[in-house]
DRENRO-14685 format. One record per residue (C-alpha): z, y, x; residue in one letter; residue number from 1. Coordinates in pm, whole numbers, plus 32768, in hexadecimal, padded with zeros to 4 digits. Each point is the difference from the previous one (the first is absolute). Layout:
N
up = Z	north = Y	east = X	aa = A	i = NUM $
...
***
This chain:
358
up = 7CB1	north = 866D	east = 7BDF	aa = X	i = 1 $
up = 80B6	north = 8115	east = 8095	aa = X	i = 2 $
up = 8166	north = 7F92	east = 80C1	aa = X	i = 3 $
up = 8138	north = 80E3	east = 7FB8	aa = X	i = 4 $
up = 80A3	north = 8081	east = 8133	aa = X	i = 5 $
up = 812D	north = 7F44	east = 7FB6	aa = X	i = 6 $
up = 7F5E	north = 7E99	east = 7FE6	aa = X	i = 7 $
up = 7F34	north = 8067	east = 8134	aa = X	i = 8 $
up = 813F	north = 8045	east = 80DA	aa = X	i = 9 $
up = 80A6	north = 7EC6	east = 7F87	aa = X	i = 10 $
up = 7EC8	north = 7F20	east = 803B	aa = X	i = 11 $
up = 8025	north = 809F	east = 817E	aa = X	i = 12 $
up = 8140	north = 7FB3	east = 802E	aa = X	i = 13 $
up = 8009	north = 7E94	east = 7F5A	aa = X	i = 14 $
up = 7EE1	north = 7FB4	east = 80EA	aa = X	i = 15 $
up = 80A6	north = 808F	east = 8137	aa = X	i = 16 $
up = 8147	north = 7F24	east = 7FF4	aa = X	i = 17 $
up = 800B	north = 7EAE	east = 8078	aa = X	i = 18 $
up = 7FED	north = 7EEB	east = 7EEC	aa = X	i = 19 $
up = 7F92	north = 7E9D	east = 80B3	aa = X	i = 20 $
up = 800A	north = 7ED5	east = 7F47	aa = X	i = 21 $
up = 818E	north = 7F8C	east = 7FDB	aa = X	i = 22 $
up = 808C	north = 8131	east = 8060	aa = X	i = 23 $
up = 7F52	north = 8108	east = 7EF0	aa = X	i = 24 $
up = 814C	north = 80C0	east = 7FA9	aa = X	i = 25 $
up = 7FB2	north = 8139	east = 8092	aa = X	i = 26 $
up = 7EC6	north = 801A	east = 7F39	aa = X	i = 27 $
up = 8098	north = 7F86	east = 7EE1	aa = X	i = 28 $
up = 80F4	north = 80F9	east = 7FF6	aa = X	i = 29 $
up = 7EEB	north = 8120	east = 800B	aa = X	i = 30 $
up = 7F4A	north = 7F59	east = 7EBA	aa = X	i = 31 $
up = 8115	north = 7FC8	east = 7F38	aa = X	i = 32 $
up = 8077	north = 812C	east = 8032	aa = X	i = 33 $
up = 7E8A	north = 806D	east = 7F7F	aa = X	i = 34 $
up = 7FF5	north = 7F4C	east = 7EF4	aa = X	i = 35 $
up = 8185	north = 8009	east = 7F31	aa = X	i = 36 $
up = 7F83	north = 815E	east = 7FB1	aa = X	i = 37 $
up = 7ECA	north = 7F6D	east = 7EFF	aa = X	i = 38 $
up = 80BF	north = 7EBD	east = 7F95	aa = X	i = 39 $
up = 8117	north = 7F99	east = 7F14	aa = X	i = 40 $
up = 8083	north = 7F0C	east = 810D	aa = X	i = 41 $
up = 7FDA	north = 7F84	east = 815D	aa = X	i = 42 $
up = 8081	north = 7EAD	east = 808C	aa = X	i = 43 $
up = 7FF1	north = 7F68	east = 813E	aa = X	i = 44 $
up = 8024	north = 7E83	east = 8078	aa = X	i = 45 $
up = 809B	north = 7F44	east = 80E7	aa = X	i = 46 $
up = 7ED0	north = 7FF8	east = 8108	aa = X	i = 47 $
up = 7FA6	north = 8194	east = 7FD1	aa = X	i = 48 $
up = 7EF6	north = 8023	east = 7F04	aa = X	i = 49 $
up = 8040	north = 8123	east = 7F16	aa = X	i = 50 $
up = 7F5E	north = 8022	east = 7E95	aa = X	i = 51 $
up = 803A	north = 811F	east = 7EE9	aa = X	i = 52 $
up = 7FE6	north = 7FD5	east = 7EE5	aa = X	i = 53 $
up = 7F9E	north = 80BD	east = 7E98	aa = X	i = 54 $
up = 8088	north = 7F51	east = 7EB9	aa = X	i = 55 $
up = 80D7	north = 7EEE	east = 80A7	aa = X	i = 56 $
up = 8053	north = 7F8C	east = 7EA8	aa = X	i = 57 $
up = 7E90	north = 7F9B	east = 7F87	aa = X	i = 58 $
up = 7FC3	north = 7E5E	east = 7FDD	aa = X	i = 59 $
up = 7E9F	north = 8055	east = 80AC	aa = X	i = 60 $
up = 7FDA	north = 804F	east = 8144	aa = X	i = 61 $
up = 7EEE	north = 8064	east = 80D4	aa = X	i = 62 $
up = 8010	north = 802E	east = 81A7	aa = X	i = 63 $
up = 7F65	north = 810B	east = 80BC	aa = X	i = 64 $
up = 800B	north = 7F6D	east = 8163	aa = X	i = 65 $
up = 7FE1	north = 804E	east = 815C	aa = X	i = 66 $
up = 8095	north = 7FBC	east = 816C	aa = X	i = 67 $
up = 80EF	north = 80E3	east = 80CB	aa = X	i = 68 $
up = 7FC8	north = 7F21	east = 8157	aa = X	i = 69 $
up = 7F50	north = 8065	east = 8115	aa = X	i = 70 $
up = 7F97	north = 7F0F	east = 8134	aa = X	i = 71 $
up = 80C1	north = 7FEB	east = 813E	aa = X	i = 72 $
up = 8075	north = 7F3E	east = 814D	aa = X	i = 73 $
up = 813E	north = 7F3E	east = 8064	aa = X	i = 74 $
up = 80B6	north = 800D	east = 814F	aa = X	i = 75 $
up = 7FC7	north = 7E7E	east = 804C	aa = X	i = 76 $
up = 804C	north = 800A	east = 8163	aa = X	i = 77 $
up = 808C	north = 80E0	east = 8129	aa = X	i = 78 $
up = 7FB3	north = 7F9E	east = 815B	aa = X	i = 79 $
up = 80CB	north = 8012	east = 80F7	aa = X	i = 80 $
up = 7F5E	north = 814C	east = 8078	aa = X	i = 81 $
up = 8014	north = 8099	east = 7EB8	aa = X	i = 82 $
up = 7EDD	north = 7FE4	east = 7F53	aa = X	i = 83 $
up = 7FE4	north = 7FA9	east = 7EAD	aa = X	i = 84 $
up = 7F2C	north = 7F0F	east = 7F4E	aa = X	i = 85 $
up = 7FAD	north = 7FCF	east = 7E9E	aa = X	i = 86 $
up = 7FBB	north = 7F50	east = 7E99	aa = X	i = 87 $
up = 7F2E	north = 8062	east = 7EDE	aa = X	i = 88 $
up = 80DB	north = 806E	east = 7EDF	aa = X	i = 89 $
up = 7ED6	north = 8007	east = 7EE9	aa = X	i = 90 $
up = 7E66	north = 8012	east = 8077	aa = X	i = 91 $
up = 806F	north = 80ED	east = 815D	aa = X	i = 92 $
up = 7E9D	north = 8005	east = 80C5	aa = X	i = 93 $
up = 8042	north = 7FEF	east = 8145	aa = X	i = 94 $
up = 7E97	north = 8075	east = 807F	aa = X	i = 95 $
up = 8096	north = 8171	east = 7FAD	aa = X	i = 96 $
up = 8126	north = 8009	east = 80B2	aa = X	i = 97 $
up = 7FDB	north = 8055	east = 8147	aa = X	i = 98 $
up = 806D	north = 8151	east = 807B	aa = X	i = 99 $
up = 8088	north = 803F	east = 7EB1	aa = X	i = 100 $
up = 8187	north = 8092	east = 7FD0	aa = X	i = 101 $
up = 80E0	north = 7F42	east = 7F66	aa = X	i = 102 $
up = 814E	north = 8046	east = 7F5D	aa = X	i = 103 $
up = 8105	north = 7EBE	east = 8043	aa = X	i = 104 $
up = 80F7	north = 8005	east = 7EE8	aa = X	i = 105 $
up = 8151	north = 7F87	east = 80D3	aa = X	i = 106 $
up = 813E	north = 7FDD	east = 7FA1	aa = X	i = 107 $
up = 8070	north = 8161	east = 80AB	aa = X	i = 108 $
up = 7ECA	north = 80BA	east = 7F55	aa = X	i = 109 $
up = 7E93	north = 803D	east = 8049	aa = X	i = 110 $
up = 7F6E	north = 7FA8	east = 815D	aa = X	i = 111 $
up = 7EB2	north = 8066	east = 8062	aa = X	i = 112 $
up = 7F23	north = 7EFE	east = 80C9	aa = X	i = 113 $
up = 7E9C	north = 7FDE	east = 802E	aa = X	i = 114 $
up = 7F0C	north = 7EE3	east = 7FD5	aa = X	i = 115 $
up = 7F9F	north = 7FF7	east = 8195	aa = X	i = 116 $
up = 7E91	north = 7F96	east = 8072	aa = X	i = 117 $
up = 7F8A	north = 7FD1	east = 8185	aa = X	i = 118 $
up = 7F18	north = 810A	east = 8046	aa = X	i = 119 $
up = 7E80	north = 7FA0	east = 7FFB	aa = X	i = 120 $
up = 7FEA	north = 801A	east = 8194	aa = X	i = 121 $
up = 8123	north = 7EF0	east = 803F	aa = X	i = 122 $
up = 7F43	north = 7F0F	east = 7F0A	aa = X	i = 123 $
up = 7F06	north = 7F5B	east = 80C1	aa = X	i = 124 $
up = 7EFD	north = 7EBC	east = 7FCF	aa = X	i = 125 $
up = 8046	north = 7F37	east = 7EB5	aa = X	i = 126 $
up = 8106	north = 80D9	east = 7FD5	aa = X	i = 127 $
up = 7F50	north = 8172	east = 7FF3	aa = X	i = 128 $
up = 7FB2	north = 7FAA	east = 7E5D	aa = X	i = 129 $
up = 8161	north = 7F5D	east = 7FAD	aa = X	i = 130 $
up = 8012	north = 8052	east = 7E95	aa = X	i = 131 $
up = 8176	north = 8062	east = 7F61	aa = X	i = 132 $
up = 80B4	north = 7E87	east = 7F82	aa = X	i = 133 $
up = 815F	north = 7FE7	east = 7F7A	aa = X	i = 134 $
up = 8054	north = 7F48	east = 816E	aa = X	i = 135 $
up = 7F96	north = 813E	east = 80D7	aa = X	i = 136 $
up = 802E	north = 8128	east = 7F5F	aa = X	i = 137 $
up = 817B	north = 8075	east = 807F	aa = X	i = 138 $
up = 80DB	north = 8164	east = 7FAB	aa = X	i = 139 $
up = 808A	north = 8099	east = 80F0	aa = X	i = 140 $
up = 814F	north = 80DE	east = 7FC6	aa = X	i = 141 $
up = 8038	north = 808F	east = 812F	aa = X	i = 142 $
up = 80F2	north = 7EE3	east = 8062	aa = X	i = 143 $
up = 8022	north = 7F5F	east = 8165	aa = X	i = 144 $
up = 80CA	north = 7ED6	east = 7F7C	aa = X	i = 145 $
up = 8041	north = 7F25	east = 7EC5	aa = X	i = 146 $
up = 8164	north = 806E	east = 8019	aa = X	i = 147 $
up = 7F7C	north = 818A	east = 7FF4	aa = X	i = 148 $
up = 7F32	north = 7FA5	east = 7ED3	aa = X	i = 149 $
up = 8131	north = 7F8C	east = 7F53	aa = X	i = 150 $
up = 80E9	north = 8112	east = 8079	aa = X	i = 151 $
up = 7ED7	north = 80D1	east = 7F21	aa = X	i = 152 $
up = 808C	north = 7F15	east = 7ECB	aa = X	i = 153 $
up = 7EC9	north = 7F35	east = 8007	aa = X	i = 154 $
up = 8005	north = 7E94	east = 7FC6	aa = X	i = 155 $
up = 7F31	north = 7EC1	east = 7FB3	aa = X	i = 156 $
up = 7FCC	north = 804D	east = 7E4C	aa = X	i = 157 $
up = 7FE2	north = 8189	east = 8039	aa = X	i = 158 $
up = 7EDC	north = 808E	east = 7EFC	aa = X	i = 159 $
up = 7EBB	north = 80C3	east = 80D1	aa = X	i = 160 $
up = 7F50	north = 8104	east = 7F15	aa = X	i = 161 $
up = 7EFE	north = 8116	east = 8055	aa = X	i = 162 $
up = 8074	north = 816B	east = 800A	aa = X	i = 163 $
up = 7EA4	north = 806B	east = 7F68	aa = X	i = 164 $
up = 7FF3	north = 8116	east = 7EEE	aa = X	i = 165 $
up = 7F5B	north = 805A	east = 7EE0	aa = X	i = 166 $
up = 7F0B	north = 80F1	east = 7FE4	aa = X	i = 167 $
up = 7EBB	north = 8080	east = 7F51	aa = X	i = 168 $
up = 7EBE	north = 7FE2	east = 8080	aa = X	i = 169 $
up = 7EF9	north = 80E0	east = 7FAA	aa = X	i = 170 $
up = 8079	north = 8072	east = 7EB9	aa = X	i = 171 $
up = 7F74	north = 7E92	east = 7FA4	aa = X	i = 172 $
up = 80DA	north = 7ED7	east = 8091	aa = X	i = 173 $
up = 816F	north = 7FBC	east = 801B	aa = X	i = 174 $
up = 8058	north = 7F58	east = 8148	aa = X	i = 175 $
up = 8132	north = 7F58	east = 8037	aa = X	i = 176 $
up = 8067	north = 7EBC	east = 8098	aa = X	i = 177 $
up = 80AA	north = 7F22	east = 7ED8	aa = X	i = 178 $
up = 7F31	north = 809E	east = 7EFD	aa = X	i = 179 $
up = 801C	north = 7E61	east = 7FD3	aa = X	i = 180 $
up = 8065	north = 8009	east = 7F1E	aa = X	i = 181 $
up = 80FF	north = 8139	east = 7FE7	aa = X	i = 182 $
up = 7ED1	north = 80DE	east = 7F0C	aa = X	i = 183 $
up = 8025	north = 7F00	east = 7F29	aa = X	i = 184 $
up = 816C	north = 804B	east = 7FDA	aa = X	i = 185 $
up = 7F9C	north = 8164	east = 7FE8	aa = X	i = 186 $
up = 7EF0	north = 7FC1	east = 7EFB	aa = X	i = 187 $
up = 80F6	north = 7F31	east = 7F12	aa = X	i = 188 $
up = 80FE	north = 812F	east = 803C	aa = X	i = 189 $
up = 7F0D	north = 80F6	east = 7F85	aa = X	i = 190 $
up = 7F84	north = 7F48	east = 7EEA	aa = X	i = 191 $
up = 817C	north = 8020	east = 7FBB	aa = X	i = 192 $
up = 8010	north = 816E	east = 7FF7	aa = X	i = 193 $
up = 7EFB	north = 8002	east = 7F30	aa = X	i = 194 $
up = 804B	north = 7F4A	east = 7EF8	aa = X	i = 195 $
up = 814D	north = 80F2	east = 801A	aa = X	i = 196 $
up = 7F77	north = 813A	east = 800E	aa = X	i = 197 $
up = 7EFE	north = 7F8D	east = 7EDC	aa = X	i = 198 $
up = 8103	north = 7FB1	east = 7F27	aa = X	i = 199 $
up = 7F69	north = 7EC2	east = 7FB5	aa = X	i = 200 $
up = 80AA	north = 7EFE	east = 7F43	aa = X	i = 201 $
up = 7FCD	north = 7E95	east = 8025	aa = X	i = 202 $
up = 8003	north = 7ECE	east = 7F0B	aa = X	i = 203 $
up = 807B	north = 7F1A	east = 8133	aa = X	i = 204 $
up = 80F7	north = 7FF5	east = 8124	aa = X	i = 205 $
up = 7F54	north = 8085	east = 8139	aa = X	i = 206 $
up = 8083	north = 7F77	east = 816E	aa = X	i = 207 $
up = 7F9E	north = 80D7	east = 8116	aa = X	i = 208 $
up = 8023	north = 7F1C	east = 812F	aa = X	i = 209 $
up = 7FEA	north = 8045	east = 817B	aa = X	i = 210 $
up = 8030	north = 7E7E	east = 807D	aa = X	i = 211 $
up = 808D	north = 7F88	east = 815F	aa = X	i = 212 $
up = 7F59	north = 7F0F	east = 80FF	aa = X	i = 213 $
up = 7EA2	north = 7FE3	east = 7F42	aa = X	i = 214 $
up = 7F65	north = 8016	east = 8191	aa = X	i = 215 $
up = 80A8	north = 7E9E	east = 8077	aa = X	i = 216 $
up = 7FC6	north = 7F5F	east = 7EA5	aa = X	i = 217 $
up = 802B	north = 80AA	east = 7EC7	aa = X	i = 218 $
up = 8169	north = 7FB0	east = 7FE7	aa = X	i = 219 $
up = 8078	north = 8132	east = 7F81	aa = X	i = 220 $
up = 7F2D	north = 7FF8	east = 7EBC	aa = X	i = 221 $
up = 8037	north = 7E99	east = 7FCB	aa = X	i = 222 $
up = 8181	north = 8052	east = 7FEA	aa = X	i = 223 $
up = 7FCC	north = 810D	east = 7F43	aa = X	i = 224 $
up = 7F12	north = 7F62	east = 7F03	aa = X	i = 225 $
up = 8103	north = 7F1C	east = 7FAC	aa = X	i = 226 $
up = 80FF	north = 8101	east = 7FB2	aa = X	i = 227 $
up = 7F40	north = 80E9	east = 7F36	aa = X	i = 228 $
up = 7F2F	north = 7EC9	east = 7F5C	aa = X	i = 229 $
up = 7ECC	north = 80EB	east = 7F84	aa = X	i = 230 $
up = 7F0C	north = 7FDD	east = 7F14	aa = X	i = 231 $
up = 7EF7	north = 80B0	east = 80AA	aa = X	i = 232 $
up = 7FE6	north = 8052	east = 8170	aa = X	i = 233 $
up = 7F08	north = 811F	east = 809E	aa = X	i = 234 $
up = 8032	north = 800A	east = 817B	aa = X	i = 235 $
up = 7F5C	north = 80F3	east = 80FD	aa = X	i = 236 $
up = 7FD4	north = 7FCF	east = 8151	aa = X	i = 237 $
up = 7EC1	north = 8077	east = 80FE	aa = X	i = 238 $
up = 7EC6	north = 7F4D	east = 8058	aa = X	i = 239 $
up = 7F1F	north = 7FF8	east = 8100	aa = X	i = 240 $
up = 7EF5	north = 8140	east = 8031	aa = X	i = 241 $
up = 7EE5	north = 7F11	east = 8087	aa = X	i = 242 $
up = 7EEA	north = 8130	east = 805A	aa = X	i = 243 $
up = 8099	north = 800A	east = 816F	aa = X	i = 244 $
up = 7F7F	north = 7F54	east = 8105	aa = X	i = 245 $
up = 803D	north = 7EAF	east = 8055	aa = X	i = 246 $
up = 8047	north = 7F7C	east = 7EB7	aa = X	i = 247 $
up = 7F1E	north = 7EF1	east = 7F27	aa = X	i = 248 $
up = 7FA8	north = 807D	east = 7ECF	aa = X	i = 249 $
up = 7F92	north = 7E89	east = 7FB2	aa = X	i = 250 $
up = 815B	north = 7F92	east = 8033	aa = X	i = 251 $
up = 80DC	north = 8129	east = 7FAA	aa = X	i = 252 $
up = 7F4C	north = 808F	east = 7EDB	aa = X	i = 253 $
up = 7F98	north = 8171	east = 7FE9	aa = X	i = 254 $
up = 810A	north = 80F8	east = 7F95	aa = X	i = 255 $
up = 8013	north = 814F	east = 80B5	aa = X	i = 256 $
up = 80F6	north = 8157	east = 7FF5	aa = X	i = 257 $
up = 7FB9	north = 80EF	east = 7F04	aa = X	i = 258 $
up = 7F42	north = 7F38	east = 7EE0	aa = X	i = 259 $
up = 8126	north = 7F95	east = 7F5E	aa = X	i = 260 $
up = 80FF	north = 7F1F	east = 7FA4	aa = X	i = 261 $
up = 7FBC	north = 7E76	east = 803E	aa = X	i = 262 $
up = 800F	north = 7F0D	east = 7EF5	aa = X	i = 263 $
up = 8040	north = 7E89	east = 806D	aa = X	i = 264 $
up = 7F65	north = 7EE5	east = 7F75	aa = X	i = 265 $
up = 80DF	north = 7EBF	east = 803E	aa = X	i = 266 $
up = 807D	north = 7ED4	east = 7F4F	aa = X	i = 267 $
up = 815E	north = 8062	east = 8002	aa = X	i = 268 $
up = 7F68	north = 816B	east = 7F7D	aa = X	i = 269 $
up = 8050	north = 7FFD	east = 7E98	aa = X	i = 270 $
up = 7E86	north = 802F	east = 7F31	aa = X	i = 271 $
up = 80B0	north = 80B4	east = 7EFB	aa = X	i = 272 $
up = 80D8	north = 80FD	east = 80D7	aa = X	i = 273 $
up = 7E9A	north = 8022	east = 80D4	aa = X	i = 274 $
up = 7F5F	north = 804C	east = 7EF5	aa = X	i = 275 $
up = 80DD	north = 80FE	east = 7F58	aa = X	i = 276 $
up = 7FEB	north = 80B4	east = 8171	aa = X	i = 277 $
up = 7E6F	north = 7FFD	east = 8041	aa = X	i = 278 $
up = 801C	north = 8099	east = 7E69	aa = X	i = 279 $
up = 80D3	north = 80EF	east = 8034	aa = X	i = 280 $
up = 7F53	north = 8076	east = 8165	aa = X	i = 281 $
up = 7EB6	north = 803F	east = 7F02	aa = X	i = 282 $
up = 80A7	north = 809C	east = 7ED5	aa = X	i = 283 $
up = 80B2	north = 80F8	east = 810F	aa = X	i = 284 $
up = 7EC9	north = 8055	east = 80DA	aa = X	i = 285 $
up = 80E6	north = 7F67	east = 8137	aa = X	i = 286 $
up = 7F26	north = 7F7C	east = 811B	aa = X	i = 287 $
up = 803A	north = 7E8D	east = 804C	aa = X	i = 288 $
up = 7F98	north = 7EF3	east = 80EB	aa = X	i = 289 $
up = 800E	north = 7E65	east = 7FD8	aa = X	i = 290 $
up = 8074	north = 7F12	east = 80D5	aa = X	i = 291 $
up = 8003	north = 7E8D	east = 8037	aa = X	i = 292 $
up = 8116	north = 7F28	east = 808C	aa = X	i = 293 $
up = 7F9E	north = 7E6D	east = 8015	aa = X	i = 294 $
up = 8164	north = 7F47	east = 8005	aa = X	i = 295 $
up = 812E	north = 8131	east = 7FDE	aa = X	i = 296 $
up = 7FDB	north = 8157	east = 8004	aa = X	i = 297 $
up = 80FB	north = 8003	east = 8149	aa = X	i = 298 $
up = 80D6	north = 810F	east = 7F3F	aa = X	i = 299 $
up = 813E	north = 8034	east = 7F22	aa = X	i = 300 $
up = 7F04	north = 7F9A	east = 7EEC	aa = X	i = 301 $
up = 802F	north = 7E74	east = 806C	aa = X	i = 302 $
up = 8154	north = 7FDD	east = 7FE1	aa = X	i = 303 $
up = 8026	north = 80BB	east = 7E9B	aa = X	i = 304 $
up = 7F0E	north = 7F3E	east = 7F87	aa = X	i = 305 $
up = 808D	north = 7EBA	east = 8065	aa = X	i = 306 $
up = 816D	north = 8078	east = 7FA0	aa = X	i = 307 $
up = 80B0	north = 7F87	east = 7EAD	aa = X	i = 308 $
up = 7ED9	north = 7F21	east = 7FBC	aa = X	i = 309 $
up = 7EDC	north = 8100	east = 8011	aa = X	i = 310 $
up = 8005	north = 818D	east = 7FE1	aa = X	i = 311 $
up = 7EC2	north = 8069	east = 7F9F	aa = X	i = 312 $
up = 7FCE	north = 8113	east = 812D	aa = X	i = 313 $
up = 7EFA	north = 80A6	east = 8096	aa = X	i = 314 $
up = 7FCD	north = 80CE	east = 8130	aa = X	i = 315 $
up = 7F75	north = 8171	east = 8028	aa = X	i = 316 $
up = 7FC3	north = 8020	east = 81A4	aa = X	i = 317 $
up = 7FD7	north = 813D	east = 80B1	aa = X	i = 318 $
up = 7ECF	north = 7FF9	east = 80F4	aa = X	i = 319 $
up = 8092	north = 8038	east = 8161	aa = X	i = 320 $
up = 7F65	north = 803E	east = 8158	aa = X	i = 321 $
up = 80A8	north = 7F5D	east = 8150	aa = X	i = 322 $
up = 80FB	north = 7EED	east = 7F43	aa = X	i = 323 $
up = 8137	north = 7F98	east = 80B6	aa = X	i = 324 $
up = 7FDA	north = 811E	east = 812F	aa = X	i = 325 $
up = 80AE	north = 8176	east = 8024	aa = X	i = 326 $
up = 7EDD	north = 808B	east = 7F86	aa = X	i = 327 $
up = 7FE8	north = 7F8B	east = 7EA6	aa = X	i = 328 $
up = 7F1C	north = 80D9	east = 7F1F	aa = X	i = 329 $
up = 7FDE	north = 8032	east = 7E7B	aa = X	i = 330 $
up = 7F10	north = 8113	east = 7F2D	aa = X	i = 331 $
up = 80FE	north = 80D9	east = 7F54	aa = X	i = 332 $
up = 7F07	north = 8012	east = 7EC7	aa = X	i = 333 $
up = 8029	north = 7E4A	east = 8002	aa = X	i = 334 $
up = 8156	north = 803C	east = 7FF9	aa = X	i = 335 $
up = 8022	north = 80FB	east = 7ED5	aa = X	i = 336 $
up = 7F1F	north = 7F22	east = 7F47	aa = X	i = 337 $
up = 80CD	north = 7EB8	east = 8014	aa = X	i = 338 $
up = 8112	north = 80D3	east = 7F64	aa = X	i = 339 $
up = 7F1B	north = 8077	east = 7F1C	aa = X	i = 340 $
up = 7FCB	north = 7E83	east = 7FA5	aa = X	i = 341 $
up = 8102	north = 7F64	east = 8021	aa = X	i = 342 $
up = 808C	north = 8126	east = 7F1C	aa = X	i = 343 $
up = 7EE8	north = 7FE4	east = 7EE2	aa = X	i = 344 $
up = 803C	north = 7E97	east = 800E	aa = X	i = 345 $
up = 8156	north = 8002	east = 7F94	aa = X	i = 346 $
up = 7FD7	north = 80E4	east = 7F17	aa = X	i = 347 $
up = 7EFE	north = 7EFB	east = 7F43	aa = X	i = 348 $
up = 80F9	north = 7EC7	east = 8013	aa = X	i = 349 $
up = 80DE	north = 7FA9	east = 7EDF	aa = X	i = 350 $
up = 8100	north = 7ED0	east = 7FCE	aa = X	i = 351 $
up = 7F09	north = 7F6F	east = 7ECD	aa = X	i = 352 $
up = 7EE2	north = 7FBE	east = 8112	aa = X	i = 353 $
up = 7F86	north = 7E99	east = 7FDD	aa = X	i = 354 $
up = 7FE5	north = 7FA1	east = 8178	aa = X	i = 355 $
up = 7FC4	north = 7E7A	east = 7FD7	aa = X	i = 356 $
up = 7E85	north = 7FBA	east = 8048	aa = X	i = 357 $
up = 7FC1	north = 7F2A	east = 7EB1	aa = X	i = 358 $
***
């Protein structure tokens, strides 16, 4: 699938902005500003997540989902010589930040700082392989004092994101930080515009949905779920490449970039929905991969399924390299293929599906 210039520039700039988990305006802003133009409607709620939405006056209603937040870092606690230590906001892995830039979002504006490290000569003994924990690792903003730190506008509750960009990696890849799971909001997006520019009509009521606050525990799809009370969910969201190194196949399952879209295999993944998916991948000639998850799926998936007492919902994942650091990586041909799905999929459901097993 080729991507129009246009889609291309916004996916750049909705993954350069900040969007971490609570505070996902400014990213919000950028997709719904996307997606009014292939919608008849576009609501927001009260915590942030945005959804369009084409024939808001059909009974049935089917969700296209995916998450707008990306991981990030509190201010937890200034010392008295200005240094800054920190939470988790969402899965932040602290083995990668040292000697990274930060950007501290204070109440006077951004403040650079850096995630400090003592040099490999001062560490000595024991200490000479002291791996990166959430009690060491420190940023530094240039301060001398806690006072100077909050002269900056920088407090105890201040978000910490990663200035890391997108960009395209031999013709192949798109690399980003918070491609978790911010492609996803792309991919639903585009599916969007196609369905526009197609001129397709549809025998349901289709809910485009970028939820809030799926990386500390689903919460903005099982708000939204309740609102929109579907009855059929598809959500995206990535999964784990596991052809690099230092991953267990046994354990994680073998998916890699570039052979497609991943289908998951769970019991809160709708047989049905699944199946109309893995049919649809053949009948199209679309490239697909399976997937197992034992208990939950760990995705939106979970809490539309469990919403409004059961959703039938399944998830399409995109394979992605280096999960939950700034280097996050994705095969552009996966990614025009889950729109591809996710986009013949639709076009298959009707209201007069029986979705009950027996």
């Amino acid at each position: 699938m080729k991507f129009k210039k246009e889609s291309l520039k916004f996916l750049e700039n909705y993954l350069n902005v900040a969007s971490p988990t609570g505070y996902e305006h400014e990213g919000q802003k950028i997709w719904k500003n996307y997606i009014k133009n292939y919608v008849d409607k576009v609501e927001v709620d009260n915590y942030g997540t945005v959804y369009g939405v084409i024939n808001p006056e059909a009974e049935f209603k089917v969700v296209i989902e995916a998450h707008a937040d990306e991981i990030s870092w509190y201010v937890n606690y200034i010392t008295d010589d200005g240094l800054i230590y920190v939470i988790r906001n969402g899965g932040s892995d602290q083995l990668i930040a040292p000697s990274k830039i930060v950007n501290i979002h204070g109440e006077k504006g951004l403040v650079k700082g850096v995630f400090g490290w003592p040099a490999i000569h001062t560490r000595m003994g024991a200490d000479k392989e002291t791996t990166p924990k959430i009690e060491n690792i420190f940023i530094d903003c240039g301060a001398t004092s806690k006072k100077e730190v909050e002269d900056l506008g920088i407090f105890v509750g201040c978000m910490i994101t990663y200035p890391d960009t997108f960009f395209d990696l031999n013709n192949r890849y798109f690399v980003c930080r918070a491609l978790d799971n911010r492609i996803g909001g792309f991919m639903i997006a585009e599916v969007a515009r196609l369905l526009k520019e197609n001129k397709k009509k549809l025998p349901f009521g289709l809910y485009i949905v970028n939820s809030v606050q799926e990386e500390v525990g689903l919460y903005g799809a099982d708000m939204i779920a309740d609102s929109i009370k579907p009855n059929i969910a598809i959500i995206t969201d990535v999964t784990h490449d596991t052809t690099t190194p230092m991953i267990e196949k046994k354990k994680e399952g073998d998916q890699k970039c570039g052979d497609g879209p991943v289908v998951f295999f769970a019991p809160t993944v709708h047989h049905k929905i699944r199946e109309l998916i893995v049919e649809t991948a053949k009948n199209n000639k679309i490239p697909y991969q399976r997937a197992a998850s034992s208990r939950v799926t760990g995705t939106d998936t979970d809490a539309f399924a469990h919403s409004n007492g059961g959703v039938p919902s399944a998830l399409i994942s995109l394979p992605l390299r280096y999960m939950h650091t700034t280097v996050e990586m994705v095969a552009k041909e996966d990614v025009g293929n889950v729109i591809k799905l996710i986009y013949e999929t639709l076009l298959k459901i009707t209201p007069e599906m029986i979705l009950k097993y027996h």
